[in-house]
PyMOL Python script that loads the backbone (N, CA, C, O; Angstrom):
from pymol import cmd

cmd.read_pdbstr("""\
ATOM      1  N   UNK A   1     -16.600  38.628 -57.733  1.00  0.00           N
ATOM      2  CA  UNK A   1     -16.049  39.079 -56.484  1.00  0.00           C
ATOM      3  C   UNK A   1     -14.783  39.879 -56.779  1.00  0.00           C
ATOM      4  O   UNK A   1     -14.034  39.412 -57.636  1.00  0.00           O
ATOM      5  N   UNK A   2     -14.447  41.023 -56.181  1.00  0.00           N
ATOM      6  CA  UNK A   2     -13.298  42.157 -56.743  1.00  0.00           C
ATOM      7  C   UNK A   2     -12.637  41.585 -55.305  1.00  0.00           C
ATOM      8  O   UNK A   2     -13.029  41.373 -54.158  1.00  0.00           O
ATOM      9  N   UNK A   3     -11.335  41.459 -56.115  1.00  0.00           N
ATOM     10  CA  UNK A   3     -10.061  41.463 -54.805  1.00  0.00           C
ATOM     11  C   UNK A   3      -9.036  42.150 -55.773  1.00  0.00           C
ATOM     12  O   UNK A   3      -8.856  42.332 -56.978  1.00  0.00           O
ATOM     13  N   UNK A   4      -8.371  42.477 -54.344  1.00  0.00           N
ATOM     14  CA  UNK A   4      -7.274  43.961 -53.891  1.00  0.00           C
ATOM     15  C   UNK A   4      -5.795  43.135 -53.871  1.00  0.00           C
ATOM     16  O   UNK A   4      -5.433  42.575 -52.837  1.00  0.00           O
ATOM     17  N   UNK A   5      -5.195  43.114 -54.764  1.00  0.00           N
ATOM     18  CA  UNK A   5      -4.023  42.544 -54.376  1.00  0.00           C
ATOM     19  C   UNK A   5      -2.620  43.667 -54.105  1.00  0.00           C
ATOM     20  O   UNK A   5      -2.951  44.712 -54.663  1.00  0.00           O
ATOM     21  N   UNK A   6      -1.459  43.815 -53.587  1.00  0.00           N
ATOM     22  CA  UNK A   6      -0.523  44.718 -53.428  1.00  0.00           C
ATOM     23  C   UNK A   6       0.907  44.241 -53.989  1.00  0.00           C
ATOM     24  O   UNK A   6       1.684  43.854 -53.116  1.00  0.00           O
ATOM     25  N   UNK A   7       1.363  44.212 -55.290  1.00  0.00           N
ATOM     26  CA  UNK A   7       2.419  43.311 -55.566  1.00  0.00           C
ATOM     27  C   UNK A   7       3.524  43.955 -54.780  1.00  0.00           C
ATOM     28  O   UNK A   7       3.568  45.102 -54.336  1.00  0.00           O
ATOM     29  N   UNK A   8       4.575  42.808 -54.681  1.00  0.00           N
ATOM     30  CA  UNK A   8       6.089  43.785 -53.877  1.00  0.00           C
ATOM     31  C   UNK A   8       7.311  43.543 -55.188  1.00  0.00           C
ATOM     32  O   UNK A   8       7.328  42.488 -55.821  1.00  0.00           O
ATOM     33  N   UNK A   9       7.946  44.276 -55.368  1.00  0.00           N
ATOM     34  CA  UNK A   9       9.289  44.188 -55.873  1.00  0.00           C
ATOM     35  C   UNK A   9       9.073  44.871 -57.667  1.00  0.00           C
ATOM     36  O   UNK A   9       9.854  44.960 -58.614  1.00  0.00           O
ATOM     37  N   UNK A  10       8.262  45.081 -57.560  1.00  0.00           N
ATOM     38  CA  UNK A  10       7.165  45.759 -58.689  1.00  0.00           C
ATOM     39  C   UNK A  10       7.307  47.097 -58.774  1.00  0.00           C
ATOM     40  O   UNK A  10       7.765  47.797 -57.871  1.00  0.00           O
ATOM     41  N   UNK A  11       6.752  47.665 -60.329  1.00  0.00           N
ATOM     42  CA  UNK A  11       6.467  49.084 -60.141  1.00  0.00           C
ATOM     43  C   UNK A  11       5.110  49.400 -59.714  1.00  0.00           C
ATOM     44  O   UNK A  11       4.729  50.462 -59.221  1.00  0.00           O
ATOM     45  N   UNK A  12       4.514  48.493 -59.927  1.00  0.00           N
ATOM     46  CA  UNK A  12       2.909  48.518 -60.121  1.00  0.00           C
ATOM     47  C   UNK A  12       2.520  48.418 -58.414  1.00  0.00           C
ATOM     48  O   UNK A  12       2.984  47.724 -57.509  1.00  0.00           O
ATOM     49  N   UNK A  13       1.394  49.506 -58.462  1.00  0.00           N
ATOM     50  CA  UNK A  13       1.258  49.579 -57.073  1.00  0.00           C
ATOM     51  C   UNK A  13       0.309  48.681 -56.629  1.00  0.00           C
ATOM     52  O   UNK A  13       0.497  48.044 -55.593  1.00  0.00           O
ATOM     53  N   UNK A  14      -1.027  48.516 -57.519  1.00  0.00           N
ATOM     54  CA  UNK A  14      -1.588  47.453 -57.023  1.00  0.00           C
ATOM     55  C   UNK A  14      -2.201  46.742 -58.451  1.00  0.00           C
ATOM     56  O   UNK A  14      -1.932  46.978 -59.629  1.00  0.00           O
ATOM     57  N   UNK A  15      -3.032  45.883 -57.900  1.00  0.00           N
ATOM     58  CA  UNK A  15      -3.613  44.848 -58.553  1.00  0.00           C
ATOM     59  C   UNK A  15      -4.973  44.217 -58.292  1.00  0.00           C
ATOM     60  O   UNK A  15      -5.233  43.345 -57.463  1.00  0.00           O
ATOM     61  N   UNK A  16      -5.940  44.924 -59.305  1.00  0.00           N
ATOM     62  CA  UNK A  16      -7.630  44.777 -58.624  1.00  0.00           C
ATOM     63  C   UNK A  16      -8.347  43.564 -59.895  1.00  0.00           C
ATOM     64  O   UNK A  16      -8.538  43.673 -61.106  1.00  0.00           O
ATOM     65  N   UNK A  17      -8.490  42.917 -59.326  1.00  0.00           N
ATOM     66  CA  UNK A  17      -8.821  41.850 -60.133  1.00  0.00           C
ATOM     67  C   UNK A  17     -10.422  41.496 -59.651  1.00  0.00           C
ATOM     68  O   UNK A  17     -10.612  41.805 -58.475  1.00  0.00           O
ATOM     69  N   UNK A  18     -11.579  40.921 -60.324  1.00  0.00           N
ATOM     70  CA  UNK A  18     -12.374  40.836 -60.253  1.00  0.00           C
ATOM     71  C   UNK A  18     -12.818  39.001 -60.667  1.00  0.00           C
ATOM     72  O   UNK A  18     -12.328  38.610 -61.726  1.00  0.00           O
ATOM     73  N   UNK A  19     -13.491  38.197 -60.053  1.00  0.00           N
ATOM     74  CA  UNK A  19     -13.348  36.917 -60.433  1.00  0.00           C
ATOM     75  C   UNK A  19     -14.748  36.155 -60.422  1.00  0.00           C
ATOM     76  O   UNK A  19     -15.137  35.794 -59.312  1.00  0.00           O
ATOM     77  N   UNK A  20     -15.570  35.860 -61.547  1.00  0.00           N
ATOM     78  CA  UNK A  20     -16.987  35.474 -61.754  1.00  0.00           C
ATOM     79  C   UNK A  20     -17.674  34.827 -60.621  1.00  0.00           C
ATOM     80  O   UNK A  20     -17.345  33.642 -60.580  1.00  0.00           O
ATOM     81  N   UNK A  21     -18.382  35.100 -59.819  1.00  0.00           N
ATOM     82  CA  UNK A  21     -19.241  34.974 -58.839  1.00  0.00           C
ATOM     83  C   UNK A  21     -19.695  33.464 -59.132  1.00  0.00           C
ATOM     84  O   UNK A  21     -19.433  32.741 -58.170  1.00  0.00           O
ATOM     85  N   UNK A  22     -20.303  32.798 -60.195  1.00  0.00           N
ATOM     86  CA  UNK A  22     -21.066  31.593 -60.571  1.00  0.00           C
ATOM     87  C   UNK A  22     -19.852  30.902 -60.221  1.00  0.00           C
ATOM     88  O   UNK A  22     -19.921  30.383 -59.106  1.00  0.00           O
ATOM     89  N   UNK A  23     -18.399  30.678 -61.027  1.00  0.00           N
ATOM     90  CA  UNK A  23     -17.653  29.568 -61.271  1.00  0.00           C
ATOM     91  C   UNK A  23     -16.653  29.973 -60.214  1.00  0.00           C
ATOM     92  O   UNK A  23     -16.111  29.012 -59.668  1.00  0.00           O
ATOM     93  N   UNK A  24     -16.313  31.061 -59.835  1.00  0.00           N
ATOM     94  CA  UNK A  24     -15.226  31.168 -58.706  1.00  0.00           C
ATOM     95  C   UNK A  24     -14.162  30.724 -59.706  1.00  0.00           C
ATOM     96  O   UNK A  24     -13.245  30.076 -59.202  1.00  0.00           O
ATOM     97  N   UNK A  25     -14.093  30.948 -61.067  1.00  0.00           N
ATOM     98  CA  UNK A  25     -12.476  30.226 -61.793  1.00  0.00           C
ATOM     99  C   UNK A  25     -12.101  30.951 -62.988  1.00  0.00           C
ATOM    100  O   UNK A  25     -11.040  30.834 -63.601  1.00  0.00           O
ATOM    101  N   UNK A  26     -13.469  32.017 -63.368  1.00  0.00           N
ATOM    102  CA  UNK A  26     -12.974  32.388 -64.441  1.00  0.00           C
ATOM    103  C   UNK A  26     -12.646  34.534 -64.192  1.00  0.00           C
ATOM    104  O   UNK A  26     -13.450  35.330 -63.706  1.00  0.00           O
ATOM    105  N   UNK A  27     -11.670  34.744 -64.569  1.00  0.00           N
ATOM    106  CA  UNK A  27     -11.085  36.220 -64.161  1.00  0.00           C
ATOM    107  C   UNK A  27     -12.330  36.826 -65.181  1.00  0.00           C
ATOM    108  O   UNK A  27     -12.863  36.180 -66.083  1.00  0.00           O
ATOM    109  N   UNK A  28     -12.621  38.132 -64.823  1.00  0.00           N
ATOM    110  CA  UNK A  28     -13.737  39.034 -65.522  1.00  0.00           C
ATOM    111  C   UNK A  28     -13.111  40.227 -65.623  1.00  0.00           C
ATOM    112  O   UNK A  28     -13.190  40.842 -66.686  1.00  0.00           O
ATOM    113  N   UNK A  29     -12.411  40.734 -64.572  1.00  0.00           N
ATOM    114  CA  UNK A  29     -11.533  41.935 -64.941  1.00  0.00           C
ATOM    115  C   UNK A  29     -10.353  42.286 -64.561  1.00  0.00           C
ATOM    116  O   UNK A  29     -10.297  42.646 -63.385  1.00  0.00           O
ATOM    117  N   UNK A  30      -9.556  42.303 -65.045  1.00  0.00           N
ATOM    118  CA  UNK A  30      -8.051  43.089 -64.505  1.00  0.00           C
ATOM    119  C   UNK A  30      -7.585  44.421 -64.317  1.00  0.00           C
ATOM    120  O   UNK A  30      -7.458  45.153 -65.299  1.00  0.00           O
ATOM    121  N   UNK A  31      -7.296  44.848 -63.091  1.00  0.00           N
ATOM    122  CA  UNK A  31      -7.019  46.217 -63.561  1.00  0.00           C
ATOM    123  C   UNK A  31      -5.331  46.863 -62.971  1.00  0.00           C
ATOM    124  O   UNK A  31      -5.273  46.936 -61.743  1.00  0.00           O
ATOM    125  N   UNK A  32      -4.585  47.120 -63.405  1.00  0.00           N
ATOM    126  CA  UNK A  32      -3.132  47.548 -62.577  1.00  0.00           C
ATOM    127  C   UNK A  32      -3.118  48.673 -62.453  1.00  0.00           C
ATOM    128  O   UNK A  32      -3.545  49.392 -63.357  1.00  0.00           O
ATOM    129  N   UNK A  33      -2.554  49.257 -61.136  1.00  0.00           N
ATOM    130  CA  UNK A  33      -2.317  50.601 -60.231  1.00  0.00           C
ATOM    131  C   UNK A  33      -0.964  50.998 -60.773  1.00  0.00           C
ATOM    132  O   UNK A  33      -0.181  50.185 -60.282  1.00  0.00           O
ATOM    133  N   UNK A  34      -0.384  51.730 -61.440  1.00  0.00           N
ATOM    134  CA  UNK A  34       0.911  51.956 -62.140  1.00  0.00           C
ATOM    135  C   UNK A  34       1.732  51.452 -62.944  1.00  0.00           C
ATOM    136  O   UNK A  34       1.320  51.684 -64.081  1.00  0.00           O
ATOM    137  N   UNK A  35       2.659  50.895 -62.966  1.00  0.00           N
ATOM    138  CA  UNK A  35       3.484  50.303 -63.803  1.00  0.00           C
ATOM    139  C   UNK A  35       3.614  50.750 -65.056  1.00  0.00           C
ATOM    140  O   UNK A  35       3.447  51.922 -65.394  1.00  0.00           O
ATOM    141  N   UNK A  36       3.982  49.623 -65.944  1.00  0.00           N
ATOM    142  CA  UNK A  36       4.436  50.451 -67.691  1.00  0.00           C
ATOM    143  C   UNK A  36       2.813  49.894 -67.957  1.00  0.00           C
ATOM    144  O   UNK A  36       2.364  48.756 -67.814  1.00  0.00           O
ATOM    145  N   UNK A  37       2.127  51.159 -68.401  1.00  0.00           N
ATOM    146  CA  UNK A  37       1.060  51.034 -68.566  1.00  0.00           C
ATOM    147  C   UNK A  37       0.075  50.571 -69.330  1.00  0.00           C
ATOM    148  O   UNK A  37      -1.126  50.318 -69.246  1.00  0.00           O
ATOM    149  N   UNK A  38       1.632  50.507 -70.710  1.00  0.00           N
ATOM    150  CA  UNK A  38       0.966  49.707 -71.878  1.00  0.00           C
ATOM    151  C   UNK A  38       0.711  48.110 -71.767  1.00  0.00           C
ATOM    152  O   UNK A  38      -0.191  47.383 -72.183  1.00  0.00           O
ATOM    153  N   UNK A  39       1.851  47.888 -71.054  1.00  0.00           N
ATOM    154  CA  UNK A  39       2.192  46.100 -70.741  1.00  0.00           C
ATOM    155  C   UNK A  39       1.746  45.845 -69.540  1.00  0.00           C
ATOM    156  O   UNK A  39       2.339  44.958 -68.925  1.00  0.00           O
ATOM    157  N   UNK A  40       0.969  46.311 -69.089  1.00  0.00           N
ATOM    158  CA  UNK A  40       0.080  46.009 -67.894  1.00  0.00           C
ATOM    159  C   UNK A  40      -1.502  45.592 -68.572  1.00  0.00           C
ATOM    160  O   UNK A  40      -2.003  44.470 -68.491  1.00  0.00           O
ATOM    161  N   UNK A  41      -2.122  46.776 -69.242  1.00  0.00           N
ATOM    162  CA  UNK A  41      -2.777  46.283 -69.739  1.00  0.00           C
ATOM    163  C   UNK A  41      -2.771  45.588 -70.980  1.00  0.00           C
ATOM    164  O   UNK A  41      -3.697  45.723 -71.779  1.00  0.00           O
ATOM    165  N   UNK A  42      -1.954  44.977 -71.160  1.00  0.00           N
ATOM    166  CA  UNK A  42      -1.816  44.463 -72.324  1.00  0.00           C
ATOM    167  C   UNK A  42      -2.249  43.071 -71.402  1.00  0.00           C
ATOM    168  O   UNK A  42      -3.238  42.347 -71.516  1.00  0.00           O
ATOM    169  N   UNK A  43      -1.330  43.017 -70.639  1.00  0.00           N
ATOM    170  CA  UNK A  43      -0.999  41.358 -69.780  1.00  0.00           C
ATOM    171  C   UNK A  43      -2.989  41.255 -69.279  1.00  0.00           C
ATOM    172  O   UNK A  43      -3.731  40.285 -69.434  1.00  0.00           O
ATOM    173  N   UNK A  44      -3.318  42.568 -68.708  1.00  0.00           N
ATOM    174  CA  UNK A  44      -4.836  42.247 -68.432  1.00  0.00           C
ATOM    175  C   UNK A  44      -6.033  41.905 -69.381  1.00  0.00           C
ATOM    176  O   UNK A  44      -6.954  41.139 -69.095  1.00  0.00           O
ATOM    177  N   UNK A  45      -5.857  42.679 -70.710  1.00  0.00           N
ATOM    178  CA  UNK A  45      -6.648  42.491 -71.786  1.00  0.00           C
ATOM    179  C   UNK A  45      -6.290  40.760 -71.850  1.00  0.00           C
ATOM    180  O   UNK A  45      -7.286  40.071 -72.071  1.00  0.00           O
ATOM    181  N   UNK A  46      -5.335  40.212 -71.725  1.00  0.00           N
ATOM    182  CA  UNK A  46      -5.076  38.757 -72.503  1.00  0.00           C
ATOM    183  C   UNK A  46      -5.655  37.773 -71.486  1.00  0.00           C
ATOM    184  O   UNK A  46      -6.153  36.703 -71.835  1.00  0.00           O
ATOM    185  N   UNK A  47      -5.579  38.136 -70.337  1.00  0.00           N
ATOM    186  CA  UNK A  47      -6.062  37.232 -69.220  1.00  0.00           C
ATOM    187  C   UNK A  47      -7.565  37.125 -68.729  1.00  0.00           C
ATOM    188  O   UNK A  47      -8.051  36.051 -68.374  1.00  0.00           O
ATOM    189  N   UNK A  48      -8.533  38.778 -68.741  1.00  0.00           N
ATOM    190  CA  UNK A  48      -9.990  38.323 -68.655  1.00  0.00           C
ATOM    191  C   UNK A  48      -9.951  37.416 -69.849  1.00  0.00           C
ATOM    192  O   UNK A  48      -9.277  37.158 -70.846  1.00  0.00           O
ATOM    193  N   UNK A  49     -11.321  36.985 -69.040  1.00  0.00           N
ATOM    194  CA  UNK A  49     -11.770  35.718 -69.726  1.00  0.00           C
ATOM    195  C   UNK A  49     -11.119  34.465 -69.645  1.00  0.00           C
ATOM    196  O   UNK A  49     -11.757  33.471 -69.993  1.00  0.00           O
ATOM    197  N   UNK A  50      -9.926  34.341 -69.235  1.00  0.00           N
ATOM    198  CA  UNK A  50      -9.795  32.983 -68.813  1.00  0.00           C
ATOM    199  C   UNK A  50      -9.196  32.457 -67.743  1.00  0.00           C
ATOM    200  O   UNK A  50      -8.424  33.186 -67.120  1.00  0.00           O
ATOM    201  N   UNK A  51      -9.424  31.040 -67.280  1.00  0.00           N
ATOM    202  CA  UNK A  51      -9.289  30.591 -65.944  1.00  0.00           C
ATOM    203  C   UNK A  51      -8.287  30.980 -65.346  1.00  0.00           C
ATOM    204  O   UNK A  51      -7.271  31.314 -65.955  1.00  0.00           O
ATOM    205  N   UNK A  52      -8.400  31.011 -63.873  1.00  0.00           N
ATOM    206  CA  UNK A  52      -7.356  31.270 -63.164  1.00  0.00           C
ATOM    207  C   UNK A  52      -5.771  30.480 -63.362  1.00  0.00           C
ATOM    208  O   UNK A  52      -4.622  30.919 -63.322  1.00  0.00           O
ATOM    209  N   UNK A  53      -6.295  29.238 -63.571  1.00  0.00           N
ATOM    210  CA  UNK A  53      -5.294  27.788 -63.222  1.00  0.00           C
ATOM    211  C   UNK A  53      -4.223  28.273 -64.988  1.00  0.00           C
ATOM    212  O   UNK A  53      -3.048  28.039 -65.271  1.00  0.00           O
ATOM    213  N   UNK A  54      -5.086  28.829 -65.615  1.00  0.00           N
ATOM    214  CA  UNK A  54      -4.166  28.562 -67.460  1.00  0.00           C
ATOM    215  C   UNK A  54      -3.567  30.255 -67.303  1.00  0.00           C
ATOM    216  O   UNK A  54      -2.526  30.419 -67.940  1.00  0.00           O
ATOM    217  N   UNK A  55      -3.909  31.111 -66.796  1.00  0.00           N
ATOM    218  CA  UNK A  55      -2.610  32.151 -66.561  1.00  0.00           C
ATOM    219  C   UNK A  55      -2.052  32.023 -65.210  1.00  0.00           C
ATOM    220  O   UNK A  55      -1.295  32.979 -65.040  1.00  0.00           O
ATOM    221  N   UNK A  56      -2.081  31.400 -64.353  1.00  0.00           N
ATOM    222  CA  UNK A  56      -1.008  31.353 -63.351  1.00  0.00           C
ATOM    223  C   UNK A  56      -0.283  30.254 -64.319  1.00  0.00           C
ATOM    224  O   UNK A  56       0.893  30.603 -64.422  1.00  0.00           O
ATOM    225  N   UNK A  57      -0.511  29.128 -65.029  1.00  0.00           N
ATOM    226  CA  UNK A  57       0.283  28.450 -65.552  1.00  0.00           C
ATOM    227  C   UNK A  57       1.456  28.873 -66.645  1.00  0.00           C
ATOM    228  O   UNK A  57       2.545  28.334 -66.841  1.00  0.00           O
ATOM    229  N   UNK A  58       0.703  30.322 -67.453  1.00  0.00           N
ATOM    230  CA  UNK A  58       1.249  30.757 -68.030  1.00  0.00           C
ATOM    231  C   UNK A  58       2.609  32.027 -68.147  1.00  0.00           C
ATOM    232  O   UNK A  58       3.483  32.389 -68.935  1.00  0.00           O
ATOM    233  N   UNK A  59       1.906  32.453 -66.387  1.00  0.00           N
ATOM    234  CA  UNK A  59       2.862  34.030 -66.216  1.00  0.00           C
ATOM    235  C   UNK A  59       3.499  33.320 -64.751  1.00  0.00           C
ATOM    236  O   UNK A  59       4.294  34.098 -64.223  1.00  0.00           O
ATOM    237  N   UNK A  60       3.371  32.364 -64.186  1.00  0.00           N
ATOM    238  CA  UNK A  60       4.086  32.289 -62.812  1.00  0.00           C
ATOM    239  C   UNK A  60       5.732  32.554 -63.456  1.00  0.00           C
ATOM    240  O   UNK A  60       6.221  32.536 -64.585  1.00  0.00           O
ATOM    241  N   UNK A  61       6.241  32.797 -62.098  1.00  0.00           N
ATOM    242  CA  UNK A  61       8.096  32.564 -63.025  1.00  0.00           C
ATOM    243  C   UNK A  61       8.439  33.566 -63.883  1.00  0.00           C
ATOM    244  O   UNK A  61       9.537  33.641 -64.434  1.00  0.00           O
ATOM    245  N   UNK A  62       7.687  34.215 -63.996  1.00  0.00           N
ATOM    246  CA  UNK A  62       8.458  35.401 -65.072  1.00  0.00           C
ATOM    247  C   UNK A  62       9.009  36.530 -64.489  1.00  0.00           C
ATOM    248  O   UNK A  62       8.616  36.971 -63.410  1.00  0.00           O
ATOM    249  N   UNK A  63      10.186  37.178 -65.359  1.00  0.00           N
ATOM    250  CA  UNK A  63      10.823  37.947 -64.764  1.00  0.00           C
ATOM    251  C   UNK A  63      11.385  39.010 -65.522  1.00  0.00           C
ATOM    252  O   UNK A  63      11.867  38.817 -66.639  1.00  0.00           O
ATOM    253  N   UNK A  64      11.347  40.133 -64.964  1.00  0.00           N
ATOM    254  CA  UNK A  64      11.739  41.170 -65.510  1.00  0.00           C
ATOM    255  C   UNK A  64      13.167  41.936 -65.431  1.00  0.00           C
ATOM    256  O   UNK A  64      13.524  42.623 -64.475  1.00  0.00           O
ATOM    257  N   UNK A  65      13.551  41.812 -66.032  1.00  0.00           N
ATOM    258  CA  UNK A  65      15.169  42.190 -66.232  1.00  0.00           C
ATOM    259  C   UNK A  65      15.918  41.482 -64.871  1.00  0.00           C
ATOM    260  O   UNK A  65      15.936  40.276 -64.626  1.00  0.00           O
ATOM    261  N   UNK A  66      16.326  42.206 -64.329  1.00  0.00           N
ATOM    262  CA  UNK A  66      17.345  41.422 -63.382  1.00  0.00           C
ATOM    263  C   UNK A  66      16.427  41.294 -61.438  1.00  0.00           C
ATOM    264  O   UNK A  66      16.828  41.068 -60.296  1.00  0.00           O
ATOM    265  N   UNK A  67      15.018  41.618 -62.137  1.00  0.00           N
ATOM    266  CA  UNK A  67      14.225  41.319 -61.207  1.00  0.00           C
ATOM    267  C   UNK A  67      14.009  39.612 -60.936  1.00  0.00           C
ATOM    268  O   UNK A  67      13.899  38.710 -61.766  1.00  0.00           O
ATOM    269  N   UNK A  68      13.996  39.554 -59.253  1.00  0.00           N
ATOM    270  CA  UNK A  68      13.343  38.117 -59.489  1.00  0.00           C
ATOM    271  C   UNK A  68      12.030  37.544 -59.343  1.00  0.00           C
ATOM    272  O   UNK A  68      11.578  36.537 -58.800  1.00  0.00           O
ATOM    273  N   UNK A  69      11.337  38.978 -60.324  1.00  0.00           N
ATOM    274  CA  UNK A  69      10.178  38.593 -60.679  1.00  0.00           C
ATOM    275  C   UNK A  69       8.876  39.934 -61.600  1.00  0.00           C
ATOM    276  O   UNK A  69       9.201  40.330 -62.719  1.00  0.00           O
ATOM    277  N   UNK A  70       8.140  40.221 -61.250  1.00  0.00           N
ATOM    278  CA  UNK A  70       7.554  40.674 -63.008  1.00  0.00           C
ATOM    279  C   UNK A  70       6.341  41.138 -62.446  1.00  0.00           C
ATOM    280  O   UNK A  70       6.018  40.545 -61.417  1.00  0.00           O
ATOM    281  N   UNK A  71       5.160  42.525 -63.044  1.00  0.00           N
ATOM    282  CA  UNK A  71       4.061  42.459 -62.618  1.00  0.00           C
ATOM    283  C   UNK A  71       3.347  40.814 -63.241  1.00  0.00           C
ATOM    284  O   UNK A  71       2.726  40.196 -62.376  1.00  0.00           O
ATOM    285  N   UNK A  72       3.412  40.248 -64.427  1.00  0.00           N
ATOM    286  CA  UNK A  72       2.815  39.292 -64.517  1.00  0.00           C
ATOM    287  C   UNK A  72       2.913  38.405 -63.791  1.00  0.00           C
ATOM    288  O   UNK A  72       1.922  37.766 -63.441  1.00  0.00           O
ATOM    289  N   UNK A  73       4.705  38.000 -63.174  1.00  0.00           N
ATOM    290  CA  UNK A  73       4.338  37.159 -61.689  1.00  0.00           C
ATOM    291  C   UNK A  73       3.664  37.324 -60.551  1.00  0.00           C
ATOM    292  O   UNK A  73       3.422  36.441 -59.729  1.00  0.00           O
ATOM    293  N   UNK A  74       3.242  38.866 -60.476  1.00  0.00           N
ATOM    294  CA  UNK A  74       2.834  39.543 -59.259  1.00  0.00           C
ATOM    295  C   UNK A  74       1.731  39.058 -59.448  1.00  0.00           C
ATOM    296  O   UNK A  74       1.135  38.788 -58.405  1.00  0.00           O
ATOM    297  N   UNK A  75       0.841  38.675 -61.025  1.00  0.00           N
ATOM    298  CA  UNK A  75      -0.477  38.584 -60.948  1.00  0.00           C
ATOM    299  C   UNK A  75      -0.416  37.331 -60.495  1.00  0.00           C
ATOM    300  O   UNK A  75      -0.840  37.187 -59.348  1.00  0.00           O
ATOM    301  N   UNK A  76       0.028  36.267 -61.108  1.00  0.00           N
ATOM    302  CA  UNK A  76      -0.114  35.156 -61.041  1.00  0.00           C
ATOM    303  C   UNK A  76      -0.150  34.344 -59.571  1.00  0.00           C
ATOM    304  O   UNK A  76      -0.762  33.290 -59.400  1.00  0.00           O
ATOM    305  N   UNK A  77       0.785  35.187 -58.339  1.00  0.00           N
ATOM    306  CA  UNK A  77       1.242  35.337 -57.321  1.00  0.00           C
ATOM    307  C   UNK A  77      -0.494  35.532 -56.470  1.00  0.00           C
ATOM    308  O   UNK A  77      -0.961  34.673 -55.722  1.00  0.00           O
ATOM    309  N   UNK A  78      -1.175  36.811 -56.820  1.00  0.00           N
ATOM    310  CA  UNK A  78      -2.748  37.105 -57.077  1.00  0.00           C
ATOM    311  C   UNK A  78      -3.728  35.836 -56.667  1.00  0.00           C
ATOM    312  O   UNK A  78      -4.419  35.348 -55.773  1.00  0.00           O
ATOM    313  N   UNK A  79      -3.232  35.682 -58.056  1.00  0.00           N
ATOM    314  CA  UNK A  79      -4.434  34.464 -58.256  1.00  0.00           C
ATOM    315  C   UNK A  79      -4.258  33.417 -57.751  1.00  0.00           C
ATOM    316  O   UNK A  79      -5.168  32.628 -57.498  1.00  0.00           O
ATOM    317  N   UNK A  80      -2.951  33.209 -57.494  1.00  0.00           N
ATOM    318  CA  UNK A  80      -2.876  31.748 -56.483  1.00  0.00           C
ATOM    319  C   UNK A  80      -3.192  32.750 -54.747  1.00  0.00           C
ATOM    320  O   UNK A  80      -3.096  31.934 -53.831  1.00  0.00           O
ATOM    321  N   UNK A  81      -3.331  33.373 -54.511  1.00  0.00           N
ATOM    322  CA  UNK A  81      -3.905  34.046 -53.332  1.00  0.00           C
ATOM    323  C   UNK A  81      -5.013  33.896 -52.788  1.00  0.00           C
ATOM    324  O   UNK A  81      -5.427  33.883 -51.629  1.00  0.00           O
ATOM    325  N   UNK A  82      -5.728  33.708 -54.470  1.00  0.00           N
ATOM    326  CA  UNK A  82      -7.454  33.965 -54.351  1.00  0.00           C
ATOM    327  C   UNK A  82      -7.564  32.408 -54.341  1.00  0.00           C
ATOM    328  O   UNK A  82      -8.267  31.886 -53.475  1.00  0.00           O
ATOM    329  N   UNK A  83      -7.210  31.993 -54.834  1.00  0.00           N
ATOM    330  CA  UNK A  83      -7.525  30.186 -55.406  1.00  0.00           C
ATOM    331  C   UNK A  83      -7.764  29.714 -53.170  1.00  0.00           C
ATOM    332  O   UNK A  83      -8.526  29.048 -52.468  1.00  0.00           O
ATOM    333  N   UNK A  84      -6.562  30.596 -52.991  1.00  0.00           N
ATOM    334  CA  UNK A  84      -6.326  29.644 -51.486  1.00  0.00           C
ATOM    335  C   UNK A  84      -7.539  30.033 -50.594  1.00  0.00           C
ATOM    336  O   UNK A  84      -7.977  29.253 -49.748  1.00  0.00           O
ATOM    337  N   UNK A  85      -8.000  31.112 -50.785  1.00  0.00           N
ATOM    338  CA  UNK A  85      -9.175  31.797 -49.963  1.00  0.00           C
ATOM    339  C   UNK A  85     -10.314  30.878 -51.007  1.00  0.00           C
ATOM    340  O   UNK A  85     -11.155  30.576 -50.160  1.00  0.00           O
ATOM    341  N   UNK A  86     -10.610  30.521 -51.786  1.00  0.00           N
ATOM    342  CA  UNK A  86     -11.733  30.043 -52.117  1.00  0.00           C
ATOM    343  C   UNK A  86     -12.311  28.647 -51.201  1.00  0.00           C
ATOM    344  O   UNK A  86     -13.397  28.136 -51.474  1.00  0.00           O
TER     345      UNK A  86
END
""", "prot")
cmd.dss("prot")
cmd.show_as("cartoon", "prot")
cmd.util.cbc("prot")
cmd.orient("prot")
């Protein structure tokens, strides 16, 4: 199932994430709308393939310079979005 997420406080404009139809738990694709493009997909390459619950555990809370908060929180932010609609 592909969901549309819109992070705020971010460079990244959006956040299209895709999430296995059978288990409803495991991420299949990540994709980010701007940001630093290398460390966007970097953060997405590391996260398909595994559960929702072990990268929100891993990227919630993070923060980027004197931001109070990060595209990886934005994802994590995401996925607890999707968890609530399931």
């Amino acid at each position: 199932m592909q969901y549309q997420y819109t992070p705020k406080g971010v460079c990244s404009r959006g956040i299209l994430i895709d999430i296995d139809d059978g288990d409803k738990s495991t991420i299949n694709k990540i994709r980010f709308v701007g940001g630093c493009s290398g460390n966007t997909q970097g953060v997405a390459a590391l996260c398909e393939g595994q559960k929702i619950d072990d990268v929100v555990a891993r990227l919630d809370g993070i923060r980027c310079g004197m931001k109070g908060t990060s595209c990886p929180d934005q994802l994590a932010k995401a996925l607890k979005a999707i968890k609530e609609q399931a």
